[in-house]
N, C-alpha and C positions, 0 to 999 in steps of 0.2 A: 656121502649120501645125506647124512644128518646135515650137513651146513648147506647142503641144496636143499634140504625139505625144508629148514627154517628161511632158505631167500626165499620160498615160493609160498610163504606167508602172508595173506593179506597186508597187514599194515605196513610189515615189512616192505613190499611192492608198492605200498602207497607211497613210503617214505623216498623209497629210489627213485621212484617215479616224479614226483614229483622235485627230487635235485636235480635228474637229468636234465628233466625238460626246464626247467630253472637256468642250468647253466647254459643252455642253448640258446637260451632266450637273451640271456647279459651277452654271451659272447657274440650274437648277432648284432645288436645294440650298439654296442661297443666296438665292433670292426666298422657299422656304417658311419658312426661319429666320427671317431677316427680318420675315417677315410676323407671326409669332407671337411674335417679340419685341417687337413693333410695338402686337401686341393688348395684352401683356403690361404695358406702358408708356401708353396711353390708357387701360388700368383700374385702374392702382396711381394715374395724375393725380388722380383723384378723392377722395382722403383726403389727411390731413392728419395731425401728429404728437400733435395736441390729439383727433383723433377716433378714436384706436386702441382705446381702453381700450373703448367701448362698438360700434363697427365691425367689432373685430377677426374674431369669428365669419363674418363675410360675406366677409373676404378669405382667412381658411382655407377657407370654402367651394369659392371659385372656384377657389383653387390646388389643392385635392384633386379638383377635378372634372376640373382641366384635365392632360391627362397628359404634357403636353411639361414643365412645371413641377411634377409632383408629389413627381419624386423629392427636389427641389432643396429646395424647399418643407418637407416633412418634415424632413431633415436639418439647415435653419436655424431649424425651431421648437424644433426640443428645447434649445436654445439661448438663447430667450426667459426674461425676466423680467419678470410682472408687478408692476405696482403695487397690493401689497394692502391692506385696512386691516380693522381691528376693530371691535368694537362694541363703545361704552362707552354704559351707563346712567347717568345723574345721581339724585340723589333724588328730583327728578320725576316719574320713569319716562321720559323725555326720553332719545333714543337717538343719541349723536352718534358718527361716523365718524373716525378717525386712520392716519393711514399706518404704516405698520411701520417702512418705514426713509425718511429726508428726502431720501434722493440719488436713489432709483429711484419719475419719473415717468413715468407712461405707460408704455408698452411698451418694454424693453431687451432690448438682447443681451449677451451675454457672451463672442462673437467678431464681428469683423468682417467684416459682409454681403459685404467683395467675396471674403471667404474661400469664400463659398458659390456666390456669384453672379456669375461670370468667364467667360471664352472656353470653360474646357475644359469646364464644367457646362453652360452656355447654349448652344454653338457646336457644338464640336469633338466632343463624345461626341453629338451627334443623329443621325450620319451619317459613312461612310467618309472622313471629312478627310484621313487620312494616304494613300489613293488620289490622293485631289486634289492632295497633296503632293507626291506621286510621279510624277505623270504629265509634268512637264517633265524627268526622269531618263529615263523613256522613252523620248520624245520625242527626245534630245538622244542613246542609243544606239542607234536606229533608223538613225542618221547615219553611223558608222563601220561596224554589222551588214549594211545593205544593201550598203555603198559596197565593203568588203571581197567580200560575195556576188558584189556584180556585177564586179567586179575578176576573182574565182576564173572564172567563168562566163568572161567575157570572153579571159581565158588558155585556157582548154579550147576556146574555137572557132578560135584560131587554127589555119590549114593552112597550113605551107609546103611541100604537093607538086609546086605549077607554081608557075610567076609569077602567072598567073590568079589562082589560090585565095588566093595569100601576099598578092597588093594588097586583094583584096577583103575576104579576114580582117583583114587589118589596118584597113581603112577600118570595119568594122564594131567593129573592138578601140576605137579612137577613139570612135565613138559612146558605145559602151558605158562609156568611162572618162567620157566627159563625163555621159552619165546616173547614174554609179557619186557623179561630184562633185555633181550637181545633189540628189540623194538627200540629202547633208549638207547643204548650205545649206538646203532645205526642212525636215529635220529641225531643225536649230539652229534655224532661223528660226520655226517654228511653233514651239518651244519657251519661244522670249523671249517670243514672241506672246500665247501663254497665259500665261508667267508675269505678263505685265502686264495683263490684262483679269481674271486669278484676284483679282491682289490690290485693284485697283480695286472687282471687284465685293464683295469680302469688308470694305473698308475703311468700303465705302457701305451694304450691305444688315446688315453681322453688327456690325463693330468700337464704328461708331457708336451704334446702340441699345444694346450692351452695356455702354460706357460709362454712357445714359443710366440705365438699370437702375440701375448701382450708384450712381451719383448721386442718383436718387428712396429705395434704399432705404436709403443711408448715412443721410438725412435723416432717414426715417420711426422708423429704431429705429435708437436710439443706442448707440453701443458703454460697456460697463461693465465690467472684469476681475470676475473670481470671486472675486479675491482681496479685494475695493474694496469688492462687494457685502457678501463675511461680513464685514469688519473693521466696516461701519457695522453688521450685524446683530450683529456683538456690543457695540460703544459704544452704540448702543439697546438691549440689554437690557442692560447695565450702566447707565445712566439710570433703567430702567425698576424694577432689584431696590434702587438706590441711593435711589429711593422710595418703594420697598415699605419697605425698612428703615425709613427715618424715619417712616414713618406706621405701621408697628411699634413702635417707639420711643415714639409720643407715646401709644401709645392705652392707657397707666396713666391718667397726666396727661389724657385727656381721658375715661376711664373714671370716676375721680374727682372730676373737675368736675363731670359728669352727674349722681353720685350726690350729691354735695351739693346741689347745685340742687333735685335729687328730694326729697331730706329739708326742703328750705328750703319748697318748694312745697307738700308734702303729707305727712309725716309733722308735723311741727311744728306745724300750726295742728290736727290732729288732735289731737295728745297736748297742746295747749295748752285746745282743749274739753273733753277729757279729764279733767284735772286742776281746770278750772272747774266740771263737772260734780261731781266728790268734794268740792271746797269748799262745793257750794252742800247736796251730800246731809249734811257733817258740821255744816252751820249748822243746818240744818232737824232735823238730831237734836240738835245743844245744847241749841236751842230748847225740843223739846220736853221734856227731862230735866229745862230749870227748869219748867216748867208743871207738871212731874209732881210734884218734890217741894215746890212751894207748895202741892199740894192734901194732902198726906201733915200738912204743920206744922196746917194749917187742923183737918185730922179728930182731929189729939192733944189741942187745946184744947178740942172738943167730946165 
């Protein structure tokens, strides 16, 4: 009876009351985090580092639809690197594909995924964390603010006008000093209370999946510096002008081979008909010049 007349003490009731509704409040928190970090981790399972390049669309989708992760999502795409390539023609008309640069396959980043994707992104900005934070500092000055209160109170009803009044106030100052101590211990004690079921539940529903997070996403896009990226885009296109040059270079030398060939092929047996064609027209006039002046000697004798 005595330990029910002290729970049904004001501050007492304050104190409970307000750890109840405290932990209801984190363990609500905490199961919907949880939860959507939970979805968030059964739909990234499904790919792979090999299937981003043509996937990737479908996983922007999800993340720009999903608004617990949109903002997060945004901020680590502009971040991405694809892998691009060109398109080279052959003589064929034959259209083959090359990467731009050898280092950057599949999809990369250019900082690191847990930069984006941590406690304070996933966890801690969803929801009043630093309340939840707080609420065992309450809790634990609840303990000295009542105990002093009931203290003051308890002085103010002392009476010493008879013997009467002087035992009885005093027999109630006792009471009240023991309810004044019992107020701390309940405070402290709901205090520790919660601090150990906050972090329990936070270790198990938020810490864990957010590790697992950045565990699936370190894998999926690999990190590449900005600086790694230009250096090999500029050794590729130094590669690239350092063969333009030489096929600059050769195409005298291969200008002139052509044209020779061309003259070997078709000029030359042209101008070789050519010049058979004049020989056969200068024989066929010799020819006939002697015919002509045998008939001339014939008509002077007659």
């Amino acid at each position: 009876m005595n330990f029910l007349r002290f729970i049904s003490d004001i501050p007492i009731l304050i104190v409970l009351l307000v750890f109840i509704v405290s932990t209801i409040y984190c363990y609500s928190k905490y199961v919907q985090t949880g939860k959507n970090l939970n979805i968030f981790i059964d739909f990234m399972n499904k790919f792979k580092r090999n299937d981003l390049n043509f996937r990737f669309k479908e996983i922007d989708n999800w993340m720009m639809s999903n608004p617990y992760f949109c903002s997060t999502w945004m901020e680590f795409r502009n971040t991405l690197v694809f892998s691009e390539s060109v398109a080279l023609k052959s003589e064929g008309k034959n259209v083959s594909y090359k990467d731009i640069s050898s280092t950057v396959q599949n999809v990369q980043t250019t900082s690191d995924p847990l930069y984006f994707f941590n406690e304070e992104s996933l966890v801690t900005s969803k929801f009043n964390f630093k309340m939840i934070q707080t609420i065992p500092t309450v809790l634990t000055g609840f303990g000295p603010l009542f105990t002093f209160l009931n203290i003051a109170i308890a002085f103010g009803k002392i009476d010493f006008t008879t013997q009467e009044r002087t035992i009885a106030s005093v027999s109630n100052f006792m009471v009240s000093m023991q309810t004044a101590a019992l107020v701390s211990v309940f405070a402290v004690g709901s205090s520790l209370i919660y601090l150990m079921i906050e972090r329990i539940m936070y270790n198990k529903m938020c810490k864990t999946p957010v590790n697992k997070i950045q565990e699936i996403m370190g894998g999926l896009f690999a990190s590449v510096s900005a600086e790694k990226f230009l250096y090999e885009l500029l050794r590729e296109s130094k590669i690239q002008s350092n063969s333009t040059s030489n096929l600059m270079s050769g195409i005298p030398g291969e200008f002139k081979s052509a044209f020779n060939a061309s003259l070997a092929t078709n000029l030359v047996p042209y101008l070789e008909n050519l010049i058979f064609g004049l020989n056969q027209m200068n024989k066929q006039l010799k020819e006939s010049l002697k015919e002509k002046e045998a008939k001339d000697v014939v008509d002077e004798l007659f």
